[in-house]
C-alpha positions in Angstrom: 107.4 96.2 99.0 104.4 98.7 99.6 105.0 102.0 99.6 102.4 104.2 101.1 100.5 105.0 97.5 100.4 101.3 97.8 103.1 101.8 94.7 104.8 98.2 94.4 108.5 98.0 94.5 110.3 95.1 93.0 113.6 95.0 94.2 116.1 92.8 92.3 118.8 91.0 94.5 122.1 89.2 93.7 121.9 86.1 95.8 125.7 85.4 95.4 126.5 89.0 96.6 123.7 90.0 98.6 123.9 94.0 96.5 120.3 95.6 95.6 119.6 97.7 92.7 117.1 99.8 91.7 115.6 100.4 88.3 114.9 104.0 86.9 112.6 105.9 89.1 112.7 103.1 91.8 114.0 104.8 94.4 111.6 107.8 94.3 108.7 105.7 95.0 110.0 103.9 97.8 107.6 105.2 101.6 109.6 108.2 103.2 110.4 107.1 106.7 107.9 107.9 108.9 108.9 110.7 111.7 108.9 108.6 115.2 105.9 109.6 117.4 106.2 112.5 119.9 105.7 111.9 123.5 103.9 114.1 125.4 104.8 114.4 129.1 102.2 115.5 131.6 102.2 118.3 133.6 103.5 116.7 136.9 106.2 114.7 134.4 107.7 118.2 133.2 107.6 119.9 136.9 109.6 116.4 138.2 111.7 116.4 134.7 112.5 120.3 135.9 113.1 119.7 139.5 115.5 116.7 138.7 117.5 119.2 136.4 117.4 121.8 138.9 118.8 119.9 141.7 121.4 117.9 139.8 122.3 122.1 139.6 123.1 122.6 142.9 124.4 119.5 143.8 127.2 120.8 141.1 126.7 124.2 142.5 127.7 122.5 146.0 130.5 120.8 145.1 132.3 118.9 148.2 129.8 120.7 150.7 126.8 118.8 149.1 125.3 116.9 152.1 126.7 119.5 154.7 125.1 122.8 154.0 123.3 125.1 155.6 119.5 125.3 153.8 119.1 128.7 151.7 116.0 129.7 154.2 118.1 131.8 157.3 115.0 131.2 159.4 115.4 127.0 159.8 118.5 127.2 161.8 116.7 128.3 164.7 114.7 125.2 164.9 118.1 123.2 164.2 119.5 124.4 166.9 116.8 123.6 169.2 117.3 119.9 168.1 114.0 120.2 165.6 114.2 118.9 161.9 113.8 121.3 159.0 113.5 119.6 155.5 116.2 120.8 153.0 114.2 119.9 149.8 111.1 121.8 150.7 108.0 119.0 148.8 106.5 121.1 146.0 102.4 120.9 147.2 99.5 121.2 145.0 97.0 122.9 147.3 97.2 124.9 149.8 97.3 123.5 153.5 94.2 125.4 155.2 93.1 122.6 157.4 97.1 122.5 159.0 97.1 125.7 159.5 93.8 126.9 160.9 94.3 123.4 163.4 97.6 125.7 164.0 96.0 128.9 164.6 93.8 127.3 167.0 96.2 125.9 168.9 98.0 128.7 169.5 94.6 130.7 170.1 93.8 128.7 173.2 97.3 128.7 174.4 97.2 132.4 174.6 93.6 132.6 176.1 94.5 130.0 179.0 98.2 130.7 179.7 97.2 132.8 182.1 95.1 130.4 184.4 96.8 127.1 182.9 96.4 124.9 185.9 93.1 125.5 186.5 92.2 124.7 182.6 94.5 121.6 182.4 92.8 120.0 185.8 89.3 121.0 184.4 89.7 120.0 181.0 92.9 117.9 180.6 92.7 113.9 179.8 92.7 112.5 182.9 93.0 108.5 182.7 90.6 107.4 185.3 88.2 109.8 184.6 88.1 109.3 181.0 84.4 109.9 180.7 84.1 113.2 182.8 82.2 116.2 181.1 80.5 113.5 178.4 83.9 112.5 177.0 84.5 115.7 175.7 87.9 115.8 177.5 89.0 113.7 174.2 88.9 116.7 172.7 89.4 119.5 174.9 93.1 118.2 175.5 93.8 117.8 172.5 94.2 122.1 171.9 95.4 122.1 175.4 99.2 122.8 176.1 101.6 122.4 179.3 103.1 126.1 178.4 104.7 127.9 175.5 107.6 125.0 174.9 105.1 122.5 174.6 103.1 124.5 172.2 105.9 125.5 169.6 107.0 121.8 169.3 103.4 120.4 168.6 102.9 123.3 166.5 105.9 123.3 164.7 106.2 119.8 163.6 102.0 120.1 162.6 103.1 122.6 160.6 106.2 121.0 158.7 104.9 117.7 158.2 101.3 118.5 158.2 101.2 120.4 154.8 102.7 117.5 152.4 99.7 115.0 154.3 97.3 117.1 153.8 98.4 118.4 150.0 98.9 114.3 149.6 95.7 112.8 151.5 93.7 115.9 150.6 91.5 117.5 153.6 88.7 114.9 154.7 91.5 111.9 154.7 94.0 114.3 156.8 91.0 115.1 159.3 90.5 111.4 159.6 94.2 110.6 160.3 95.1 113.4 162.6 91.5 112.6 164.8 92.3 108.4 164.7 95.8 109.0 166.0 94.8 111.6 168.6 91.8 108.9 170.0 94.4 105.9 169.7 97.1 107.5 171.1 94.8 109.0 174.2 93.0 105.3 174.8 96.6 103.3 175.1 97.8 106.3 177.7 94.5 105.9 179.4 94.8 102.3 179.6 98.6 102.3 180.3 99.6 105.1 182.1 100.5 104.2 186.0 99.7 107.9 187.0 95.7 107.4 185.8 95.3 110.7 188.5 97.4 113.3 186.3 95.7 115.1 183.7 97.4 115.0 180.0 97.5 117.7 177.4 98.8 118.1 173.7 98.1 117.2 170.2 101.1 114.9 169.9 99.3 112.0 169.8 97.7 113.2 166.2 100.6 114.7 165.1 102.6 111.5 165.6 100.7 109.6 163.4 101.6 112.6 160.5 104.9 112.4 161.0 104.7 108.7 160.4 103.2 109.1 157.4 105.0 111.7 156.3 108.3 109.6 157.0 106.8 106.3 154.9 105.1 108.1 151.9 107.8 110.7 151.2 110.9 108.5 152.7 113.8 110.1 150.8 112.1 113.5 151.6 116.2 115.3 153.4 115.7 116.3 157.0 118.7 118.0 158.4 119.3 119.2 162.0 122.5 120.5 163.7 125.3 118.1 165.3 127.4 120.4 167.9 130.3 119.6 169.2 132.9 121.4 171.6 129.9 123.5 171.9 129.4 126.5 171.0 132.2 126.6 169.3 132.0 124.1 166.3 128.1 123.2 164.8 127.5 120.9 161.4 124.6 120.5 159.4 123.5 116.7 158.7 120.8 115.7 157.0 119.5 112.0 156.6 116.4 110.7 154.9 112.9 110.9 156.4 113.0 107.2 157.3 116.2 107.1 159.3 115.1 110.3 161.3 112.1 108.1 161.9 113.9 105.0 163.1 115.6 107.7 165.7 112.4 109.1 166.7 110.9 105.1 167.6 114.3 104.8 169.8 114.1 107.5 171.5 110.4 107.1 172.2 111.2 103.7 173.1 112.9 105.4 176.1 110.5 107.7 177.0 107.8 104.5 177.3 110.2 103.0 179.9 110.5 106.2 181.8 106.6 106.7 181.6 105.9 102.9 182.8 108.5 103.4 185.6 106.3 106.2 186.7 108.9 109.1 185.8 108.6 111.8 183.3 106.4 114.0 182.0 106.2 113.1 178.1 103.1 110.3 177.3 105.5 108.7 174.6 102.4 106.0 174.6 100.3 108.5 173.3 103.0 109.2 170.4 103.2 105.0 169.9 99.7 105.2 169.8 99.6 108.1 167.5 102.2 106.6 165.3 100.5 102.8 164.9 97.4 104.6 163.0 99.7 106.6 161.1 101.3 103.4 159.6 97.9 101.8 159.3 96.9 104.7 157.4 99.6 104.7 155.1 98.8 100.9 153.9 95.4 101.6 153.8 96.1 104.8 151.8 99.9 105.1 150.2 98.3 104.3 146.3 95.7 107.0 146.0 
């Protein structure tokens, strides 16, 4: 045997008893065992080494109300109660989301400059199927900041602004731009070329945002989403949460029904738009879920 002063060792053996001995000073020159390598985990391998511990924590912490709790931020069970989706396990990001929240800002910038005259603004510069070409095209776009009213403009908003930030931190800004603009010009060309009603104007950005909260649901699909189950209302309420791709099943059934309504020529919800919005969301995500 070597040792690691390339010392050589000859070790004498009892074949009948299979017992080693050593001769004087033998054992001395034998190579010390070598200390086993250090791994060094990245930075990104410590945060999700800490977050695992943290929430294995809490889920102690919890006890039998793990699963049923109200989230530590007060401010989410407002948007629970109006039947919204607030994530529990807030996605750490990386960056912050400018691009989400200036398209934010300026849709609540225009809200408040034409709430005042809306109809005027909506017949002038809404979507209007069979006049899909008026002012150049540029109709694409002017609808897309446009909003029915202060209802319309907090959901649109709202789930931009959940959902939104983890594409954007994920996708990083030009690829976010890219989705949000294909789903918006999808989802507008299959309600143009769909929609029985091709005389009413249509507003909103949920066309884009659908395809984010597609994404969202198949890149980050254990990401918890919880909302608010009432029952004997108001007297009894109950948090349940469910992972990002079962609220996403829901959201396709329910849209589902909203495409029958808006093919029967009832409604006033383009869930075509959202399907529309939604197909280059999952396109997206193949295309790019590896980066």
């Amino acid at each position: 045997m070597r040792g690691l002063q390339e010392d050589v060792v000859d070790l004498d053996v009892c074949t009948g008893c299979r017992f080693v001995w050593f001769d004087a000073q033998e054992l001395k020159r034998l190579p010390k065992k070598r200390p086993a390598p250090k791994t060094e985990l990245t930075e990104e391998g410590r945060e999700a080494v800490a977050m695992a511990k943290l929430r294995v924590d809490q889920a102690r912490e919890r006890g039998g109300d793990f699963g049923t709790e109200a989230p530590e931020e007060t401010w989410k069970l407002l948007p629970a109660i109006l039947g919204m989706p607030v994530e529990h396990d807030t996605l750490g990001l990386r960056r912050c989301p400018w691009l989400t929240w200036g398209i934010t800002a300026t849709l609540v910038v225009v809200t408040c400059l034409t709430i005042g005259h809306l109809n005027i603004v909506i017949s002038g510069w809404g979507l209007i199927p069979n006049q899909m070409w008026r002012h150049g095209g540029l109709t694409f776009i002017t609808s897309f900041f446009l909003h029915a009213g202060w209802l319309h403009l907090i959901g649109n908003a709202y789930f931009l602004v959940v959902f939104g930030d983890n594409v954007e931190d994920y996708l990083g800004r030009w690829r976010y731009l890219l989705l949000l603009a294909s789903a918006a010009l999808f989802g507008d060309l299959l309600h143009i070329f769909l929609e029985p009603r091709s005389e009413i104007p249509s507003v909103g950005a949920s066309g884009g945002i659908s395809g984010v909260i597609v994404y969202y649901a198949l890149q980050f699909p254990r990401a918890r989403l919880g909302m608010i189950w009432w029952w004997f209302y108001p007297a009894f309420f109950r948090w349940i949460y469910a992972p990002a791709y079962i609220w996403m099943m829901v959201w396709f059934g329910m849209q589902g029904l909203f495409v029958y309504r808006q093919l029967s020529g009832e409604g006033d919800v383009s869930a075509l738009a959202h399907l529309g919005g939604a197909a280059v969301g999952f396109f997206g995500w193949l295309l790019w879920r590896n980066r």
